[in-house]
DOGU-731122 format. One record per residue: residue number from 1; residue in one letter; x negated, y negated, z of N, C-alpha, C in turn. Coordinates in nm, 4 decimals. Each point is the difference from the previous one (the first is absolute). Layout:
N
{nr: NUM, rest: A, npx: X, npy: Y, npz: Z, capx: X, capy: Y, capz: Z, cpx: X, cpy: Y, cpz: Z}
...
***
This chain:
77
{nr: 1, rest: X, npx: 1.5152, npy: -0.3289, npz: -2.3232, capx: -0.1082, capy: -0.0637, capz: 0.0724, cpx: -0.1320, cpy: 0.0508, cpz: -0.0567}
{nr: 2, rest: X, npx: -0.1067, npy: -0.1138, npz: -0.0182, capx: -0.1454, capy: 0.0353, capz: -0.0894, cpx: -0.0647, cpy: 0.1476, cpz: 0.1340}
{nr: 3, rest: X, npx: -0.0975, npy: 0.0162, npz: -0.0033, capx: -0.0866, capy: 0.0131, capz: 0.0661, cpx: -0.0792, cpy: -0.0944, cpz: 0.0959}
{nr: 4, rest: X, npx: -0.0246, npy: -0.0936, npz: -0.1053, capx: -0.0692, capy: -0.1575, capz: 0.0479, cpx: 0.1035, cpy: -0.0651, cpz: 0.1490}
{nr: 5, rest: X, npx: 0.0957, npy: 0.0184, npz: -0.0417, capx: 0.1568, capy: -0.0611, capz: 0.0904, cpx: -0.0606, cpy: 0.0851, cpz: 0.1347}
{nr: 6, rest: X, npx: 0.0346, npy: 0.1601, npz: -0.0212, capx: 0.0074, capy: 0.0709, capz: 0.1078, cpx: -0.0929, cpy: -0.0340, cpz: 0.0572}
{nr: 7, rest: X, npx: -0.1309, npy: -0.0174, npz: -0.0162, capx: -0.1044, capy: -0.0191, capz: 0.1073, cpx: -0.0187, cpy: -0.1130, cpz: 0.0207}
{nr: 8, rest: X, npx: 0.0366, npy: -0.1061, npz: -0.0256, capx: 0.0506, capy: -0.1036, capz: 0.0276, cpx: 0.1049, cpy: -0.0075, cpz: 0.1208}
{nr: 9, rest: X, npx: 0.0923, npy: 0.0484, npz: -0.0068, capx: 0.0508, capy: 0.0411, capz: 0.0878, cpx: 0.0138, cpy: 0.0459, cpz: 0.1304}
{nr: 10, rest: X, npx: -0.1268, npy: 0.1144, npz: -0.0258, capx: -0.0528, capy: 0.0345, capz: 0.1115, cpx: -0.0902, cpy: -0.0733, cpz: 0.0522}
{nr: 11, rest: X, npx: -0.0723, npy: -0.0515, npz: -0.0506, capx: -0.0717, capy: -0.1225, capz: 0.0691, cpx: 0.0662, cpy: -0.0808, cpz: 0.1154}
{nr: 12, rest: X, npx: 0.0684, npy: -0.0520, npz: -0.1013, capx: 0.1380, capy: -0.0949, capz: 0.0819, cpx: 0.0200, cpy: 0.1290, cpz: 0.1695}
{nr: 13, rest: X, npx: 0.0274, npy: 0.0916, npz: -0.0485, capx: 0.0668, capy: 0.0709, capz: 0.1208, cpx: -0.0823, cpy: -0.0117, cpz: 0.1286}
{nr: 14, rest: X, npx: -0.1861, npy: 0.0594, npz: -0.0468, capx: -0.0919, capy: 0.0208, capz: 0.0541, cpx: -0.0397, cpy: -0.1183, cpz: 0.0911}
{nr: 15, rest: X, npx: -0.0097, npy: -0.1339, npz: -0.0959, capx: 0.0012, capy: -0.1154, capz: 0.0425, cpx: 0.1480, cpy: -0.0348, cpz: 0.1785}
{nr: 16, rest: X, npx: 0.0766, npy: 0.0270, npz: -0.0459, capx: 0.1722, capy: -0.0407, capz: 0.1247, cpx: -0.0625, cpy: 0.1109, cpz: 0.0964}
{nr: 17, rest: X, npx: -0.0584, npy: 0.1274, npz: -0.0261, capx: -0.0186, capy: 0.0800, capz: 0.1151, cpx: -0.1100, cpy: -0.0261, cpz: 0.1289}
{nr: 18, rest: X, npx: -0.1185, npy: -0.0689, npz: -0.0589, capx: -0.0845, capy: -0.0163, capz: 0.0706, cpx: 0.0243, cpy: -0.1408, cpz: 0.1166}
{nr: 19, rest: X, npx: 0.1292, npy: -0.0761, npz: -0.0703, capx: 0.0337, capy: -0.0916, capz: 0.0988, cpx: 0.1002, cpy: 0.0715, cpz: 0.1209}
{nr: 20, rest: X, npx: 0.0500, npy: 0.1063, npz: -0.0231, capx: 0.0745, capy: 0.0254, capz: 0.0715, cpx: -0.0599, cpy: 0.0490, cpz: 0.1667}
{nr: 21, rest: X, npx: 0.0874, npy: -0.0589, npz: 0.0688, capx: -0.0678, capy: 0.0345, capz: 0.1488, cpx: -0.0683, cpy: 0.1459, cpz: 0.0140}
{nr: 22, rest: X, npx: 0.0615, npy: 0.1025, npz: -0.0570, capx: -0.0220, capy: 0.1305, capz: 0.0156, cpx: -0.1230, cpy: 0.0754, cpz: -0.0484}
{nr: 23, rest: X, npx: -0.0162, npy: -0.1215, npz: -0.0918, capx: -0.1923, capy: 0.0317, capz: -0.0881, cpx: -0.1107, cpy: -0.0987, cpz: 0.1225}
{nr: 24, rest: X, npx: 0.1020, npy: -0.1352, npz: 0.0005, capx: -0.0862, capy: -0.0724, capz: 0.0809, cpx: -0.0846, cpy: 0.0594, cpz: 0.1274}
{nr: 25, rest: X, npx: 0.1014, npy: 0.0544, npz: 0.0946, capx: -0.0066, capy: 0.0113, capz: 0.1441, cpx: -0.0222, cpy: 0.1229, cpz: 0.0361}
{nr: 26, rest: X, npx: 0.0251, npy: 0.1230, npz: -0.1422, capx: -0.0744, capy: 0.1344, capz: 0.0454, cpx: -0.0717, cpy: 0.0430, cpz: -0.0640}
{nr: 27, rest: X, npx: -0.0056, npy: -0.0058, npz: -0.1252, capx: -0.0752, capy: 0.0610, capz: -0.0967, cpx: -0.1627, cpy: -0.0889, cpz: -0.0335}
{nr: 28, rest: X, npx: 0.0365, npy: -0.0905, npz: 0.0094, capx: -0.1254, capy: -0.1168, capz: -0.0186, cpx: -0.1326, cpy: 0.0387, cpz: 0.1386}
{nr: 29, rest: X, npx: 0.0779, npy: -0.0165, npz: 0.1266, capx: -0.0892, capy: 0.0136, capz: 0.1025, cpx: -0.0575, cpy: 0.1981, cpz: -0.0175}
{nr: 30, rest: X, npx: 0.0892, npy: 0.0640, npz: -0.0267, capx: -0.0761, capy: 0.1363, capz: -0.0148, cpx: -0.0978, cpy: 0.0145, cpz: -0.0928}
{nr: 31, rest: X, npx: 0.0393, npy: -0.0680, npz: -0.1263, capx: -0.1089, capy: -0.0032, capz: -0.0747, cpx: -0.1419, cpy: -0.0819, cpz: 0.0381}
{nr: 32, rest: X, npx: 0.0230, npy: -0.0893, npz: 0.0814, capx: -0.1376, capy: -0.0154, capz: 0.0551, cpx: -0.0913, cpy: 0.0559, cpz: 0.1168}
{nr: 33, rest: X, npx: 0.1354, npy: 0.1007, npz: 0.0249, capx: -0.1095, capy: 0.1047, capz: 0.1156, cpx: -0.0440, cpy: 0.1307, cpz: -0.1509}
{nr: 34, rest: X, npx: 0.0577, npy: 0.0014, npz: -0.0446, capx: -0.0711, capy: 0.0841, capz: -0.1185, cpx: -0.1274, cpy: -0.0523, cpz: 0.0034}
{nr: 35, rest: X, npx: 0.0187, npy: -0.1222, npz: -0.0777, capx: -0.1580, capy: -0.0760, capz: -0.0411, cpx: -0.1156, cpy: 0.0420, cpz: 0.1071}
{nr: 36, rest: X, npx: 0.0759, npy: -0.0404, npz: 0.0918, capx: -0.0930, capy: -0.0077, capz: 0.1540, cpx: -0.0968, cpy: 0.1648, cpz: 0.0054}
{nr: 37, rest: X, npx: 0.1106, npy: 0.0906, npz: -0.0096, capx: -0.0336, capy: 0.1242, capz: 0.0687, cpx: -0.1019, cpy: 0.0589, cpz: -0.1252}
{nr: 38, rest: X, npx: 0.0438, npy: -0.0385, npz: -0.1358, capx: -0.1435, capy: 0.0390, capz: -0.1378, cpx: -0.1463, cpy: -0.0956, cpz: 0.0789}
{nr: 39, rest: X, npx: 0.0008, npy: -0.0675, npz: 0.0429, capx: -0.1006, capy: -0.0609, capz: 0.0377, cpx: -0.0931, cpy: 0.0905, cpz: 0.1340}
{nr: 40, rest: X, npx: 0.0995, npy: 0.0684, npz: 0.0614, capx: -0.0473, capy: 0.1009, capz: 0.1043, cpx: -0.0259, cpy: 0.0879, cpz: 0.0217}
{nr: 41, rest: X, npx: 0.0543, npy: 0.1115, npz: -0.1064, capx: -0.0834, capy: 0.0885, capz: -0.0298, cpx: -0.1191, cpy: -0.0005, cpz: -0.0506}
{nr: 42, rest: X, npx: -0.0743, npy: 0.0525, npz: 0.1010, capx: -0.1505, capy: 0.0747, capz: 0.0194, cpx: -0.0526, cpy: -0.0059, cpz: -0.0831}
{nr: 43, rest: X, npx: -0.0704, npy: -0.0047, npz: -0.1276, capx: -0.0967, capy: 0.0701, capz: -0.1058, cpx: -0.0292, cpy: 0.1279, cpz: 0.0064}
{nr: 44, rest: X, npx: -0.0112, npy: 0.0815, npz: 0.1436, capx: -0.0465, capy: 0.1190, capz: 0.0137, cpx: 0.1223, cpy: 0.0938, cpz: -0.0524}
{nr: 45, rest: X, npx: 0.0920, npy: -0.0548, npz: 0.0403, capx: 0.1262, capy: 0.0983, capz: -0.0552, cpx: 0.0121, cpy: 0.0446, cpz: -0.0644}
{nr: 46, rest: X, npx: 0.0559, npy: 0.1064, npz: -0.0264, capx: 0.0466, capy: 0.1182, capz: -0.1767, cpx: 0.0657, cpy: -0.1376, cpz: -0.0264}
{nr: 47, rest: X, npx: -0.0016, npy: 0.0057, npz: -0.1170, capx: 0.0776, capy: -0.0941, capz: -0.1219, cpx: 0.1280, cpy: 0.0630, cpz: 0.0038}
{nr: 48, rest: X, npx: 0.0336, npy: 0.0861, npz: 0.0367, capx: 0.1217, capy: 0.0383, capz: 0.0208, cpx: 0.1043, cpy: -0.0807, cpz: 0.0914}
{nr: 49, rest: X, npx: -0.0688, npy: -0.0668, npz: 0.1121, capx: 0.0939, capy: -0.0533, capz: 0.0556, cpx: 0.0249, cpy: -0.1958, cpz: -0.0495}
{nr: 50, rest: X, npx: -0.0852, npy: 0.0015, npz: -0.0647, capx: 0.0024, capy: -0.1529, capz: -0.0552, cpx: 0.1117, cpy: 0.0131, cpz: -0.1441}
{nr: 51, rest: X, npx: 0.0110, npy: 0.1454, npz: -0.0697, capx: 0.0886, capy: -0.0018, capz: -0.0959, cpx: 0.1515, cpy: -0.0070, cpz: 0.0598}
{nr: 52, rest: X, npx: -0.0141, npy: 0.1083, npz: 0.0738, capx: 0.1256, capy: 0.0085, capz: 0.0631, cpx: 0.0645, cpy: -0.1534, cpz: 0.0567}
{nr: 53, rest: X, npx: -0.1345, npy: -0.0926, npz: 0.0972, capx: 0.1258, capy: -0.0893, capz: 0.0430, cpx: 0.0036, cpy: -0.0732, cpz: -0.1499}
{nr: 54, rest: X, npx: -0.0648, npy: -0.0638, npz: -0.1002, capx: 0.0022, capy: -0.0431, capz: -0.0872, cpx: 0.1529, cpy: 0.0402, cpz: -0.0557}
{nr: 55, rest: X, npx: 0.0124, npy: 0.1619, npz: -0.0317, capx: 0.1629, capy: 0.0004, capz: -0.0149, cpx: 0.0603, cpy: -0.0213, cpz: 0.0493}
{nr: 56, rest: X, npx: 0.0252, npy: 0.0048, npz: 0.0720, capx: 0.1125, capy: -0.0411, capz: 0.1319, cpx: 0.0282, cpy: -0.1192, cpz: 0.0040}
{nr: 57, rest: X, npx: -0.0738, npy: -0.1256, npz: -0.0027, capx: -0.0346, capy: -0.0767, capz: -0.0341, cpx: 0.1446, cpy: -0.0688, cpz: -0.1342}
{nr: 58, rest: X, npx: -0.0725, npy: 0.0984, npz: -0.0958, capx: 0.0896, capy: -0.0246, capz: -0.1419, cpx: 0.0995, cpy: 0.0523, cpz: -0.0150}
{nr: 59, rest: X, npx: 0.0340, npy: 0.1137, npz: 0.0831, capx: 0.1485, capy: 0.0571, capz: 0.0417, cpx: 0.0687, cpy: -0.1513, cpz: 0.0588}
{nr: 60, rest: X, npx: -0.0621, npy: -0.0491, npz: 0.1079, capx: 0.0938, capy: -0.0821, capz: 0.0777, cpx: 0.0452, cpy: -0.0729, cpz: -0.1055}
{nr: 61, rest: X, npx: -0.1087, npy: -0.0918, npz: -0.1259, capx: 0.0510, capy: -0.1015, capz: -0.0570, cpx: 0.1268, cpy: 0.0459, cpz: -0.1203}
{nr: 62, rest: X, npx: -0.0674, npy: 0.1006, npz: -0.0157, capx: 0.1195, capy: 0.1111, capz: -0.1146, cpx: 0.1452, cpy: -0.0052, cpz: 0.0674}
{nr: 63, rest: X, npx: 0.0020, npy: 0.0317, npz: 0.0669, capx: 0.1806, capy: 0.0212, capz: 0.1325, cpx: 0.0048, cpy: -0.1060, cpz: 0.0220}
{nr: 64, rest: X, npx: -0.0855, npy: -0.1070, npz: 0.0747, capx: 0.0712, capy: -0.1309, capz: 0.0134, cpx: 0.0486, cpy: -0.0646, cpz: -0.1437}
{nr: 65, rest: X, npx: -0.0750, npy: 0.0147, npz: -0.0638, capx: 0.0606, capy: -0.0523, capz: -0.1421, cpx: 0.1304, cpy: 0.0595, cpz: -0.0616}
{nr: 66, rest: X, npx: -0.0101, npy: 0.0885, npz: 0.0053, capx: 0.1509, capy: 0.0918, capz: -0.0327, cpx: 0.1406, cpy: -0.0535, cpz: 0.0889}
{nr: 67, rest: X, npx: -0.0596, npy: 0.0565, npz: 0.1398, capx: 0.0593, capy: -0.0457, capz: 0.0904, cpx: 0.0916, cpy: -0.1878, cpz: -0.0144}
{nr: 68, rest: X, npx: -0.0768, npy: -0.0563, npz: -0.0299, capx: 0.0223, capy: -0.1324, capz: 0.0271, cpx: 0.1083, cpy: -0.0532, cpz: -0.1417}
{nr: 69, rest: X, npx: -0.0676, npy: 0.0785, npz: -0.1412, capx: 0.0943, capy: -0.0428, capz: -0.1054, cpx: 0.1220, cpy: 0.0487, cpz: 0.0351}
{nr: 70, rest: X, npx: 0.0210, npy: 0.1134, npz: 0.0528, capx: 0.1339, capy: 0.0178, capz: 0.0374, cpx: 0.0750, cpy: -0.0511, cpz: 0.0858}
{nr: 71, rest: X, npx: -0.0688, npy: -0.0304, npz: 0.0999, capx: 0.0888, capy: -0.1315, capz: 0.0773, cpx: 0.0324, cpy: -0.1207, cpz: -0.0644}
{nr: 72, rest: X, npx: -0.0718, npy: -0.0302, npz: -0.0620, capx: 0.0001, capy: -0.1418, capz: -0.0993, cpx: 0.1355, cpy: 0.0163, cpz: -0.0632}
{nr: 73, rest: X, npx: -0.0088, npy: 0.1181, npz: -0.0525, capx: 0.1365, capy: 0.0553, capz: -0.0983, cpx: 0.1123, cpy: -0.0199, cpz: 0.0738}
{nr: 74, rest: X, npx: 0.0292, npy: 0.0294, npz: 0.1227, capx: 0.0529, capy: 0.0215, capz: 0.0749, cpx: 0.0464, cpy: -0.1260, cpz: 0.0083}
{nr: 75, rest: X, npx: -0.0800, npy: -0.0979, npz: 0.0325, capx: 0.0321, capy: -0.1406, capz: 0.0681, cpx: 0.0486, cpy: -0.1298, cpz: -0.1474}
{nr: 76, rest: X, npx: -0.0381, npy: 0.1044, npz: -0.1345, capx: 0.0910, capy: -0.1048, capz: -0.0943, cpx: 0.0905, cpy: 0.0424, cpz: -0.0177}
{nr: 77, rest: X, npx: 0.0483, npy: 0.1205, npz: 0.0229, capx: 0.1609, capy: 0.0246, capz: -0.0131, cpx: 0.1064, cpy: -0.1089, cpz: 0.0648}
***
């Protein structure tokens, strides 16, 4: 398999996951209280706490993504 193939591939994967109910109905709506809550922090705040949720943030999408190819895997067996 090229390189070109493999990420191709994963595309394809990335693409079947986001239809799946489990991206739809939990991961989608959290990510828009993310959005929501960067919008609410203060200006006055240490920048410390705008990094932090910012990661957290990219943790969630990191694990749901992991998370989800492996179910995928799971469900073409």
């Amino acid at each position: 398999m090229s390189f070109d193939q493999y990420l191709a591939d994963q595309q394809s994967n990335l693409d079947q996951i986001r239809q799946l109910p489990h991206f739809t109905a939990l991961v989608a709506p959290i990510h828009g209280l993310y959005d929501g809550a960067v919008r609410l922090v203060p200006r006055s705040m240490p920048v410390l706490f705008g990094r932090l949720l910012l990661l957290s943030h990219r943790n969630l999408m990191s694990a749901t993504t992991i998370a989800l190819r492996g179910l995928l895997m799971m469900q073409l067996r």
